[in-house]
PyMOL commands that place a pseudoatom at each C-alpha (Angstrom):
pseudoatom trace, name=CA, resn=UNK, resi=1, chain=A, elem=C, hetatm=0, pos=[3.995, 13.235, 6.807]
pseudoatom trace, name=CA, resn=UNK, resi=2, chain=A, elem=C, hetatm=0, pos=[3.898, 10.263, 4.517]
pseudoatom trace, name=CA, resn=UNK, resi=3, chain=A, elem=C, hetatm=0, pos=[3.500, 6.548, 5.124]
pseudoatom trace, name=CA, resn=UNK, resi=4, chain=A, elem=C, hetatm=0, pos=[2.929, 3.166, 3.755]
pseudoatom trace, name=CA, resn=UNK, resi=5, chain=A, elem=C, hetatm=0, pos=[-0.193, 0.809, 4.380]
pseudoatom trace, name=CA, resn=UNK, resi=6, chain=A, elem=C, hetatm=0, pos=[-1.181, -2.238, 2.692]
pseudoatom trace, name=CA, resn=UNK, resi=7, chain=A, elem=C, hetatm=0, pos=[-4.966, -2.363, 1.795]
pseudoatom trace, name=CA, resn=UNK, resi=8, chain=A, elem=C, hetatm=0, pos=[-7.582, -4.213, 0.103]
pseudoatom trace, name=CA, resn=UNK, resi=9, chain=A, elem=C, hetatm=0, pos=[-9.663, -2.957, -2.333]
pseudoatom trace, name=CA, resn=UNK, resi=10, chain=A, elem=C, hetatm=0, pos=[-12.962, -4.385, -2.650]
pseudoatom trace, name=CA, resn=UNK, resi=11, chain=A, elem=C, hetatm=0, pos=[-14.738, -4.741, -5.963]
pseudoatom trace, name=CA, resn=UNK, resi=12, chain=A, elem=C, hetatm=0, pos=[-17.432, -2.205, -5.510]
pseudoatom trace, name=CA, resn=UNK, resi=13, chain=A, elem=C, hetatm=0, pos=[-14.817, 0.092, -5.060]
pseudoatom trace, name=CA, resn=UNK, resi=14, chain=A, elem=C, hetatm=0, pos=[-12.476, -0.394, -7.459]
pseudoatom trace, name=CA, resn=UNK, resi=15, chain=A, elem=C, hetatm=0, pos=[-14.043, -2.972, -10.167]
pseudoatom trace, name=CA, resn=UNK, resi=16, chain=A, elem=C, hetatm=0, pos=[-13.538, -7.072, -10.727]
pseudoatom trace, name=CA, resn=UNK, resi=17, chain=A, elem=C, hetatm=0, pos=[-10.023, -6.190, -12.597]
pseudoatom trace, name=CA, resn=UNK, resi=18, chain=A, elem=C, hetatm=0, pos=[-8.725, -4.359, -10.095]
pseudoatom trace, name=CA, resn=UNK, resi=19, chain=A, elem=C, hetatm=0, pos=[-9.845, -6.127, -6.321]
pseudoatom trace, name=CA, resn=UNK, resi=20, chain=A, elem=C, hetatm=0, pos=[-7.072, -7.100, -4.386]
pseudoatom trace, name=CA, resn=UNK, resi=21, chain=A, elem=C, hetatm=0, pos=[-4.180, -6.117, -2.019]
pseudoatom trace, name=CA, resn=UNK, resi=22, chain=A, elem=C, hetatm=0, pos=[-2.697, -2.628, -2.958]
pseudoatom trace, name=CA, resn=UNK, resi=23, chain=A, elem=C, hetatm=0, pos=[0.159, -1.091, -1.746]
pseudoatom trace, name=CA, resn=UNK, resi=24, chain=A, elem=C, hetatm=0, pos=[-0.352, 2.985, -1.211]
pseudoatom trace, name=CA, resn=UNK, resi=25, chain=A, elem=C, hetatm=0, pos=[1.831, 5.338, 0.273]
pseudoatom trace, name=CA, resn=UNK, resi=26, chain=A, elem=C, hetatm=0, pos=[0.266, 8.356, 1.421]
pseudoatom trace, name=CA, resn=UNK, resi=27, chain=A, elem=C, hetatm=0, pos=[1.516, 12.195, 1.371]
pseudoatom trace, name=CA, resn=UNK, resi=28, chain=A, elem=C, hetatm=0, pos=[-0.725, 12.766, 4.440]
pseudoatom trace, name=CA, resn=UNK, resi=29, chain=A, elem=C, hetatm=0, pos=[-2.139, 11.401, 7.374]
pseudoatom trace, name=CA, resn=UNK, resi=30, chain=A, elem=C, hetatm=0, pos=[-4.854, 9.781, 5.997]
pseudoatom trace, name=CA, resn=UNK, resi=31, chain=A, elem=C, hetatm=0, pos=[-6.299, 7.718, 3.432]
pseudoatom trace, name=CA, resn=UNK, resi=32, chain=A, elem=C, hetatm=0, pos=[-8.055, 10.799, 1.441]
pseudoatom trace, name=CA, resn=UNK, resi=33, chain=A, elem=C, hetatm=0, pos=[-4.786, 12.362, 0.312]
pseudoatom trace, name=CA, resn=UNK, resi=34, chain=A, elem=C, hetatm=0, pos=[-2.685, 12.284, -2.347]
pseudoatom trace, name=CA, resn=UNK, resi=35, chain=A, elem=C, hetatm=0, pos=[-0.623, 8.730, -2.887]
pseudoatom trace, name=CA, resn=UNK, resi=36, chain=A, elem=C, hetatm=0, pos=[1.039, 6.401, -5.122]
pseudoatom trace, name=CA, resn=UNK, resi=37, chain=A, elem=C, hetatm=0, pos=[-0.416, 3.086, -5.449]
pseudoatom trace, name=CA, resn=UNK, resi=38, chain=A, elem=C, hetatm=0, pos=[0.803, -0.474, -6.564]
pseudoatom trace, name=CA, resn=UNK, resi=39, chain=A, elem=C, hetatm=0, pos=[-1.089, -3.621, -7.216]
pseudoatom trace, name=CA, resn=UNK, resi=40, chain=A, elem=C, hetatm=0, pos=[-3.372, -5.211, -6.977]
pseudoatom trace, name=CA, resn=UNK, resi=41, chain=A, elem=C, hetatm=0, pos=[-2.072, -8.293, -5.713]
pseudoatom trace, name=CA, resn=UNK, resi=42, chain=A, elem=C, hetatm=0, pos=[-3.404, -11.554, -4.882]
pseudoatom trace, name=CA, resn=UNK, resi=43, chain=A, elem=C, hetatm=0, pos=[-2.315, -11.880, -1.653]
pseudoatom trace, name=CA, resn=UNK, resi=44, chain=A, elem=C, hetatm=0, pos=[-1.760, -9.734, 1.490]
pseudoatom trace, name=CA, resn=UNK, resi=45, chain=A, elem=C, hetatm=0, pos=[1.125, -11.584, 2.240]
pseudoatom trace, name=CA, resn=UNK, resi=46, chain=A, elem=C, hetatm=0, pos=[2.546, -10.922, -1.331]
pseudoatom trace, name=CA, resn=UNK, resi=47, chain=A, elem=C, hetatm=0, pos=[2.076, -7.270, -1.038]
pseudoatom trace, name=CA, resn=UNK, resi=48, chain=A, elem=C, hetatm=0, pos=[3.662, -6.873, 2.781]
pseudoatom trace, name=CA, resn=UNK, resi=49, chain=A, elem=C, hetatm=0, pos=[6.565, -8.923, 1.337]
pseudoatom trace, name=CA, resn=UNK, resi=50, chain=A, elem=C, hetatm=0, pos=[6.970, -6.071, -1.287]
pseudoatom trace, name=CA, resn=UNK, resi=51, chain=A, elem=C, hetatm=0, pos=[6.333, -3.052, 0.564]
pseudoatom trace, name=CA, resn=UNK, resi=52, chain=A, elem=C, hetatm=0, pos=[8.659, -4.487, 3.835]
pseudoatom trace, name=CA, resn=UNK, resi=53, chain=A, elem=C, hetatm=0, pos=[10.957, -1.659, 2.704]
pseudoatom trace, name=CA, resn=UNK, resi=54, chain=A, elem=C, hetatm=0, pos=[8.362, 1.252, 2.779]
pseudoatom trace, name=CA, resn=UNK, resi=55, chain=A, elem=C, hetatm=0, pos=[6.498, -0.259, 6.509]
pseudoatom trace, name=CA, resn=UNK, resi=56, chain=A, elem=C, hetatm=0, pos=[9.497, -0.587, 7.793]
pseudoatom trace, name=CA, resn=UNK, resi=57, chain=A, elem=C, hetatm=0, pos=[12.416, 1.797, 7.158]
pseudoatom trace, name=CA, resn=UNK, resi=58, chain=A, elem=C, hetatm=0, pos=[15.879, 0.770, 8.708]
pseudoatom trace, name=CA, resn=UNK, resi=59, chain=A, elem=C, hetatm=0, pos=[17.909, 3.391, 10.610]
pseudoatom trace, name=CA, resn=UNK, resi=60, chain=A, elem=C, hetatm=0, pos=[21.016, 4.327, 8.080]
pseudoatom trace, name=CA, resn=UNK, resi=61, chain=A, elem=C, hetatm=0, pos=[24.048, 3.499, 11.014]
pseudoatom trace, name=CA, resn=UNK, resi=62, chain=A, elem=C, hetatm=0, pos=[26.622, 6.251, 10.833]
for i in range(1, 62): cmd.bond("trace and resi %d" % i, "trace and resi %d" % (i + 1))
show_as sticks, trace
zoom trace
């Protein structure tokens, strides 16, 4: 099952350049699988705002 979470990345994990609020969405449960990943970005506000689509998915009305 995949998902969506908004993170931060420290610096000792990722470097100086790349610390900030990431967007990843996961292929499994978990944060040790595979995933896609945009950012970083300054603010966690900033990245929710982007990812809204991903967190939360509307129903398609038929």
């Amino acid at each position: 099952m995949s998902k969506t979470i908004v993170k931060f990345l420290p610096p000792e994990e990722v470097g100086e350049d790349q610390a900030g609020w990431w967007i990843l969405h996961l292929d499994h449960d978990g944060e040790d699988g595979c995933y896609d990943a945009a950012g970083p970005y300054d603010t966690q506000a900033e990245a929710e705002r982007l990812a809204e689509p991903w967190l939360n998915p509307k129903e398609d009305a038929q």
